[in-house]
C-alpha positions as CSV (number, residue, x, y, z in Angstrom):
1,X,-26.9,-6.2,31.7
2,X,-23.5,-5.3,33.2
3,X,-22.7,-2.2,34.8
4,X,-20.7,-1.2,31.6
5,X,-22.6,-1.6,28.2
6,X,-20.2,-4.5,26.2
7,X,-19.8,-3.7,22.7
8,X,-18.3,-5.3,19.9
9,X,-17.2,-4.0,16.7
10,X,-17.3,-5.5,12.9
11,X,-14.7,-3.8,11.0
12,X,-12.0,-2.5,11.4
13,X,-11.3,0.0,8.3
14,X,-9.8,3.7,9.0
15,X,-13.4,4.8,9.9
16,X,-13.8,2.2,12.9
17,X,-10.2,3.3,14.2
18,X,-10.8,7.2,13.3
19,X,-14.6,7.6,14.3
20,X,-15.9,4.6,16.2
21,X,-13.0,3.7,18.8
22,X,-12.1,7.2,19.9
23,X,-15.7,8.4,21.0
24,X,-16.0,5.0,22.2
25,X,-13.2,5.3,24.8
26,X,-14.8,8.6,26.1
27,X,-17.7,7.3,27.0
28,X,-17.8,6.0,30.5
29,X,-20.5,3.8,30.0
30,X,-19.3,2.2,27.7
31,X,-16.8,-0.9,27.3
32,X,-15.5,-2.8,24.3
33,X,-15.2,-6.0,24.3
34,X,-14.8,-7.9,21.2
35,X,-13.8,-6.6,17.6
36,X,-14.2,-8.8,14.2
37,X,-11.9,-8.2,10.4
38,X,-11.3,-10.6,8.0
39,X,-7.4,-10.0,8.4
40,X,-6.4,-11.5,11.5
41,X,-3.2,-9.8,11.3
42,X,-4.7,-6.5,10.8
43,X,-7.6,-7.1,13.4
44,X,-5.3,-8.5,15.9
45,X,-3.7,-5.2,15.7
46,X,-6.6,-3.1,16.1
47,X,-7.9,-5.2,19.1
48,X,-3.8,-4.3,20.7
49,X,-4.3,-0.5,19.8
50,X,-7.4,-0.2,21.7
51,X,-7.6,-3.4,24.8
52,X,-9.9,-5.0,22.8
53,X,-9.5,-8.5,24.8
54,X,-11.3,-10.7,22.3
55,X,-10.6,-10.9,18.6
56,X,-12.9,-12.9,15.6
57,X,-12.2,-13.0,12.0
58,X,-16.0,-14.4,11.4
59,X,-18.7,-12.2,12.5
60,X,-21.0,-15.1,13.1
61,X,-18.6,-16.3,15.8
62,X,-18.8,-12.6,17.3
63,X,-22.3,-12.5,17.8
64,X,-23.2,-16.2,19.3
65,X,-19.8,-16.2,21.9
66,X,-18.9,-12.4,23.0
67,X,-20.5,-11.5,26.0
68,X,-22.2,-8.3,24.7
69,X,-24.9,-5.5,24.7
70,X,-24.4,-4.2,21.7
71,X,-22.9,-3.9,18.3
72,X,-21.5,-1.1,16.3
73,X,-21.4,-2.8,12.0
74,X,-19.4,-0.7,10.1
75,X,-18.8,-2.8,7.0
76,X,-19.4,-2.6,3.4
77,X,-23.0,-1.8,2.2
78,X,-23.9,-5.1,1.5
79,X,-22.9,-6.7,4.9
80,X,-25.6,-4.8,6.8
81,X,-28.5,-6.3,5.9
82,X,-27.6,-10.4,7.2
83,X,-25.5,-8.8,10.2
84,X,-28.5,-6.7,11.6
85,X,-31.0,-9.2,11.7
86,X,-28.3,-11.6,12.9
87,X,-27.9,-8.8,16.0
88,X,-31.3,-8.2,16.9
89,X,-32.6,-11.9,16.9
90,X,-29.5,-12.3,19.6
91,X,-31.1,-9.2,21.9
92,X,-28.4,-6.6,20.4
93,X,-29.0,-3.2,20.2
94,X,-27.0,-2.1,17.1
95,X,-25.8,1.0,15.5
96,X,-25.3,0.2,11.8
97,X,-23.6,2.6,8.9
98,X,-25.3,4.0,6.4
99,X,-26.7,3.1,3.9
100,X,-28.2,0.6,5.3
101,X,-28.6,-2.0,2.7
102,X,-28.3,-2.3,-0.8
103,X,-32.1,-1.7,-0.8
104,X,-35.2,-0.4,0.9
105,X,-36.5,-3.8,0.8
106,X,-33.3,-4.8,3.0
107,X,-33.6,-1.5,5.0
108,X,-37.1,-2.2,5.9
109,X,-36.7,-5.7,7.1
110,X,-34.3,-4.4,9.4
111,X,-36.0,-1.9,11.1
112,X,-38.8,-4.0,11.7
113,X,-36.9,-6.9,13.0
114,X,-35.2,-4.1,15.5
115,X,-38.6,-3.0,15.6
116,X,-40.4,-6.6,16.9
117,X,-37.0,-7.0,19.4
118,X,-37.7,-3.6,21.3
119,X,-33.7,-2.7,20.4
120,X,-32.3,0.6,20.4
121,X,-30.8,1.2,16.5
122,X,-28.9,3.9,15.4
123,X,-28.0,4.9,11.8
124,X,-25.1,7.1,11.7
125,X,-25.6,10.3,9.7
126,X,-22.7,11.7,11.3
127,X,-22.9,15.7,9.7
128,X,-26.3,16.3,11.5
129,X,-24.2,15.9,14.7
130,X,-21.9,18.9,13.8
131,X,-22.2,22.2,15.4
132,X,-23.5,23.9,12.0
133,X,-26.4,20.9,11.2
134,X,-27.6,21.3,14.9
135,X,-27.7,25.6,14.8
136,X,-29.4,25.1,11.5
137,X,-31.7,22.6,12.9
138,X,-32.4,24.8,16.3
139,X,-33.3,27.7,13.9
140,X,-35.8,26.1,11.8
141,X,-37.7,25.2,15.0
142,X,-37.6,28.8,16.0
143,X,-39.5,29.4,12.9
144,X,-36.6,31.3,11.6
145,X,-37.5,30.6,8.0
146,X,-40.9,31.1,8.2
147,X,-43.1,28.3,6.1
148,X,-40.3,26.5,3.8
149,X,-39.7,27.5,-0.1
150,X,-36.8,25.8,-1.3
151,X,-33.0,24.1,0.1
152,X,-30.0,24.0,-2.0
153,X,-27.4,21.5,-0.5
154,X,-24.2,20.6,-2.2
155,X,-21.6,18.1,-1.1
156,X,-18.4,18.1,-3.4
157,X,-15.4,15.7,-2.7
158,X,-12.7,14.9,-5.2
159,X,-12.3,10.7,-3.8
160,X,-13.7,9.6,-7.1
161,X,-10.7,11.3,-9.3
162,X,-8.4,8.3,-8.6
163,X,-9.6,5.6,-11.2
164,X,-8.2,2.9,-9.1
165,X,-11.1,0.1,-7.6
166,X,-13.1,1.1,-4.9
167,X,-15.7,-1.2,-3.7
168,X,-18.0,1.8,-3.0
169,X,-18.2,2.4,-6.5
170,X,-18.7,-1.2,-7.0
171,X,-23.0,-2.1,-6.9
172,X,-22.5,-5.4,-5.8
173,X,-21.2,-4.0,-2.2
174,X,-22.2,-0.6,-2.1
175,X,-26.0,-1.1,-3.9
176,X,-25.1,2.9,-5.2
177,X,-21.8,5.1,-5.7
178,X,-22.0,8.3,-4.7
179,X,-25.9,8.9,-4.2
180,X,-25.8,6.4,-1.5
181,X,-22.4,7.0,0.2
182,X,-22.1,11.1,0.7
183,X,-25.7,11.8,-1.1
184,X,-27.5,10.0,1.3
185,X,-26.0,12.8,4.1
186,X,-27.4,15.4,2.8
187,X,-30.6,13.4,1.9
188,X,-30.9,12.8,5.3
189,X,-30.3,16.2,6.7
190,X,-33.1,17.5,4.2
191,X,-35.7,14.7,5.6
192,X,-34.4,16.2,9.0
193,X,-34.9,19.7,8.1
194,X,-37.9,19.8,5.5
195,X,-40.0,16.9,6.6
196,X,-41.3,13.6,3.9
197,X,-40.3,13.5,0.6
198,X,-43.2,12.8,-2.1
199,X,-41.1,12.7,-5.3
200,X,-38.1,12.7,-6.8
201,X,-36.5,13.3,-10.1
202,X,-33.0,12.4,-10.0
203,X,-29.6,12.2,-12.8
204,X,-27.6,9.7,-11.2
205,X,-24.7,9.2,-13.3
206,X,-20.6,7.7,-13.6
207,X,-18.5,10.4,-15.4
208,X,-15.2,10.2,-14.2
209,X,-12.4,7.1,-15.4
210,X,-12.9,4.1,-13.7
211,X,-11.2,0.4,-13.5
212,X,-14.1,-1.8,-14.6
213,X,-12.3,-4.9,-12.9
214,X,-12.0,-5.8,-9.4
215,X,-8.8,-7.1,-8.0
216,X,-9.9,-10.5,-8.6
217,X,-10.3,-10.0,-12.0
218,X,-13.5,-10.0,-12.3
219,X,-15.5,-7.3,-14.2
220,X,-18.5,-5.0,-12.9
221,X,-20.2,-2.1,-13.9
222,X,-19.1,1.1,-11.8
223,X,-22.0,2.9,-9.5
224,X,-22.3,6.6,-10.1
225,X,-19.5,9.4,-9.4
226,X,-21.9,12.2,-9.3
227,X,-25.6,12.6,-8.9
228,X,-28.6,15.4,-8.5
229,X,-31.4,15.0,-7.0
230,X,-34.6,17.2,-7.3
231,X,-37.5,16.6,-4.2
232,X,-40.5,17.7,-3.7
233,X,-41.7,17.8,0.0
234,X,-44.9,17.1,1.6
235,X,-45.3,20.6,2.7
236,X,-45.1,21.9,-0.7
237,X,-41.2,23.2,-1.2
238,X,-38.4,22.0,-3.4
239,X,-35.4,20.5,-2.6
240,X,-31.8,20.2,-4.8
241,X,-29.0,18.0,-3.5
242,X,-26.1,17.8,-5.7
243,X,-23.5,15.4,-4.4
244,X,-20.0,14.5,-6.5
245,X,-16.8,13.3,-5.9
246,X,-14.9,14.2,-8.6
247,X,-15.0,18.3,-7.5
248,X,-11.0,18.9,-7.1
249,X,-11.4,20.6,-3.6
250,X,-7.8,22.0,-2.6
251,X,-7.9,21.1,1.1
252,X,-6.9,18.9,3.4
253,X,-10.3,17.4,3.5
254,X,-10.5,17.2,0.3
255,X,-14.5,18.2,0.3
256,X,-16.9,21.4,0.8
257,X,-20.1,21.2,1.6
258,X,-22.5,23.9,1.0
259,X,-26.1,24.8,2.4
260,X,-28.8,27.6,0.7
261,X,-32.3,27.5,2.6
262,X,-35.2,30.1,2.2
263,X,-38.6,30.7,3.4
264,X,-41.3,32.6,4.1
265,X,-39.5,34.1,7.0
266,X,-35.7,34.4,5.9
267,X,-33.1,32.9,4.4
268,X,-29.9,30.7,5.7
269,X,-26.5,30.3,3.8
270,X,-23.7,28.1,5.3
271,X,-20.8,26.8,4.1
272,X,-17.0,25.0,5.4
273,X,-14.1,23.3,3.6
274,X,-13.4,21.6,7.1
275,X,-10.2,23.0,7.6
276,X,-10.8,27.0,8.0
277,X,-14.3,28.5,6.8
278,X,-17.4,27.1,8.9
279,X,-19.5,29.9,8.0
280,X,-23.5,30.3,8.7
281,X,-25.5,33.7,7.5
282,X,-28.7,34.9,7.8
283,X,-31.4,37.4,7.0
284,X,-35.1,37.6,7.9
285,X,-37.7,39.0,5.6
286,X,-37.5,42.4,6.4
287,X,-33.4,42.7,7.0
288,X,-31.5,44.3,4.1
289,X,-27.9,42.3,4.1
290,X,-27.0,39.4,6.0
291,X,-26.4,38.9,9.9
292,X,-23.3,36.4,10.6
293,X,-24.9,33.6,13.1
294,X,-22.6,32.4,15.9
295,X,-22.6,29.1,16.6
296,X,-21.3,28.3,19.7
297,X,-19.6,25.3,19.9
298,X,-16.7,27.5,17.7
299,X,-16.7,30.5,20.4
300,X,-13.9,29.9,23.0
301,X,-13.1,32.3,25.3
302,X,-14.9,35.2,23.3
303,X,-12.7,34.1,20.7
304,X,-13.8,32.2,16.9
305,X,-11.9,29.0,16.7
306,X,-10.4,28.4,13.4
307,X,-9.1,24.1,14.0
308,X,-12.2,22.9,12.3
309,X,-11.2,19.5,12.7
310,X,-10.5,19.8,15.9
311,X,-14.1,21.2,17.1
312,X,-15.0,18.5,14.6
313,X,-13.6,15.6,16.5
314,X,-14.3,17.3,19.7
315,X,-18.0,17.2,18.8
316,X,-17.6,13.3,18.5
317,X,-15.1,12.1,21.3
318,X,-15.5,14.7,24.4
319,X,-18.8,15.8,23.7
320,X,-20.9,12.3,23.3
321,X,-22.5,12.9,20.5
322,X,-23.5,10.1,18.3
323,X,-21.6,7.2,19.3
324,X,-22.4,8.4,23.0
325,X,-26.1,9.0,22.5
326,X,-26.3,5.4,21.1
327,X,-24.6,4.0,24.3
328,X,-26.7,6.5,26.6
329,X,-29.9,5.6,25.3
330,X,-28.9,1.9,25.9
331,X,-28.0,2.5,29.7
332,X,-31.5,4.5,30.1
333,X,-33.8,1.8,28.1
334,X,-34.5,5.3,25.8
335,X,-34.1,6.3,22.1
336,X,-31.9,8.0,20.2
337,X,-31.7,9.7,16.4
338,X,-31.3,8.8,14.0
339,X,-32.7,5.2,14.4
340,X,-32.8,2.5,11.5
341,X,-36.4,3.7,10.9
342,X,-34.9,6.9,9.3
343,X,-31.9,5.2,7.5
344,X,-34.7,3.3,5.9
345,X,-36.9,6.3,5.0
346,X,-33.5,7.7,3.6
347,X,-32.9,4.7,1.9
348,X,-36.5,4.6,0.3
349,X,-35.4,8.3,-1.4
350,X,-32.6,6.5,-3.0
351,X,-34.1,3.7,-4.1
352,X,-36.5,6.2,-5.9
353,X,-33.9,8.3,-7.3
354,X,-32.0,5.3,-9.0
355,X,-35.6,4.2,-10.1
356,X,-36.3,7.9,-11.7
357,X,-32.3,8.2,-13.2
358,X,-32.7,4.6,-14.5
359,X,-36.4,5.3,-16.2
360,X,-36.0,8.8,-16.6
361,X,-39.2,10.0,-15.3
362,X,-40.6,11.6,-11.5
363,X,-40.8,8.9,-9.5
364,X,-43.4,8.6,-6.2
365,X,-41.9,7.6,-2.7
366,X,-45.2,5.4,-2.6
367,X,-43.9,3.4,-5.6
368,X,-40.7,2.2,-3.8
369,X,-42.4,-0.7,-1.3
370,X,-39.4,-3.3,-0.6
């Protein structure tokens, strides 16, 4: 391995240039080399914006002639699956978006391939990064809740109110509409924060206008516009996670996210529309009213910063995380989180909620197998 970790990138979409690229950049450690889109126009501009020296229009091609370490995918849903195995049978370590698949049975196969080929994998749930996911996360440890009751967790975003074609809401490339694209965050975050999922009973459902054509022409059945999801947990407590995209959400962002968790021991609210509020209370057991928790990477100076997006961004391209952790553990033969074993057990929940919304019935983790 070179001094520098050599990456390549598949796709170049607004995410790749807003997300991937940035952070990328700010790692020392790390080096891109090669970048693949099916526009060669497009991609060839991408590779100028960035010094990206080598450009492919066939992923393929990427993989067998780049010089590289490693590979970031972040393509449509149904991409993943051939690309990953393609990756790890080459000797790539690879960071793939989520979902991972269109399936568990895809998901699966590719964490075991990664699995058999010793590579470092990460799936990108990018909200348990933020400063909020991690306080929350640092608090449960603590044993601030005491034994866990119940989570509420809400994700509302208003992308779905245009009818126009999307291929996220189209099955054939996204395997699921909503449930898999923002549900799945929130899935993942209660996995992180609760523990294993049992069973789940789930209302997966299109409810908004849609265009039931692609631009070819062709017609297709739309995946889901909103979805809720109830889980029961191994340890015993319940778990809600509503997640729409047709909630009209008056910001720039154009989303809110929402999280209720109690316990035993206390009880934890937090909330942000990304642009102003990033708010998390609490109360132990015995406290009357709730205690406002600081969460420090918004102090500056003794002062609460109020450009969410900016700490936001901060959190991805200054600070390492994610994109940076991936790259780290790479350079120190380690691991890092969370790694296609957990997109997969996300994706197992999903595959059981579309299972229990399609039969209408509580369905058993156990019963999805891939």
């Amino acid at each position: 391995m070179s001094s520098k970790i050599r990456v390549g990138v598949i796709g170049t979409s607004w995410w790749a240039d807003a997300m991937y690229l940035p952070s990328l950049k700010g790692v020392d450690a790390a080096e891109v080399v090669a970048c693949c889109g099916r526009d060669r126009e497009r991609t060839q501009a991408f590779a100028a914006r960035w010094d990206i020296p080598h450009v492919y229009t066939n992923w393929e091609h990427l993989l067998e002639e780049a010089p590289l370490d490693a590979v970031i995918i972040t393509t449509p849903n149904h991409t993943h699956h051939d690309m990953t195995l393609r990756a790890v049978e080459q000797g790539l370590h690879v960071l793939c978006e989520k979902p991972l698949g269109l399936n568990y049975g895809e998901a699966r196969r590719m964490t075991e391939a990664a699995a058999a080929h010793s590579r470092v994998t990460m799936t990108p749930f990018t909200y348990s990064f933020v400063p909020m996911t991690q306080r929350i996360k640092g608090l449960l440890e603590e044993g601030y809740l005491g034994q866990p009751y119940h989570l509420n967790f809400r994700y509302f975003a208003n992308f779905a109110r245009d009818p126009g074609y999307f291929w996220r809401f189209d099955p054939r490339y996204s395997g699921s509409g909503v449930l898999g694209d923002i549900g799945s965050h929130f899935l993942y975050l209660a996995l992180w924060f609760f523990g294993d999922v049992t069973h789940v009973m789930a209302e997966v459902s299109r409810i908004g206008p849609r265009v039931e054509q692609d631009p070819a022409g062709r017609p297709y059945t739309p995946a889901d516009d909103v979805s809720t999801l109830l889980l029961t947990f191994a340890n015993g407590a319940q778990g809600v996670i509503q997640a729409s995209a047709l909630a009209h959400e008056p910001t720039p962002w154009g989303q809110a996210h929402y999280f209720d968790l109690h316990g035993s021991g206390g009880t934890l609210h937090a909330w942000t529309d990304w642009e102003q509020v990033y708010e998390l209370k609490g109360a132990r057991h015995a406290e009357v009213g709730y205690q406002d928790l600081e969460i420090p990477e918004l102090m500056h100076n003794g002062q609460k910063r109020t450009d969410i997006q900016q700490m936001y961004k901060e959190t991805f391209r200054q600070h390492g995380k994610m994109t940076g952790e991936f790259i780290e553990a790479i350079r120190t033969q380690g691991s890092c989180r969370p790694d296609l074993a957990e997109g997969a057990r996300v994706q197992r929940v999903l595959d059981a909620a579309l299972l229990s919304s399609t039969e209408g019935r509580r369905v058993a983790i156990e019963e999805i197998t891939g």
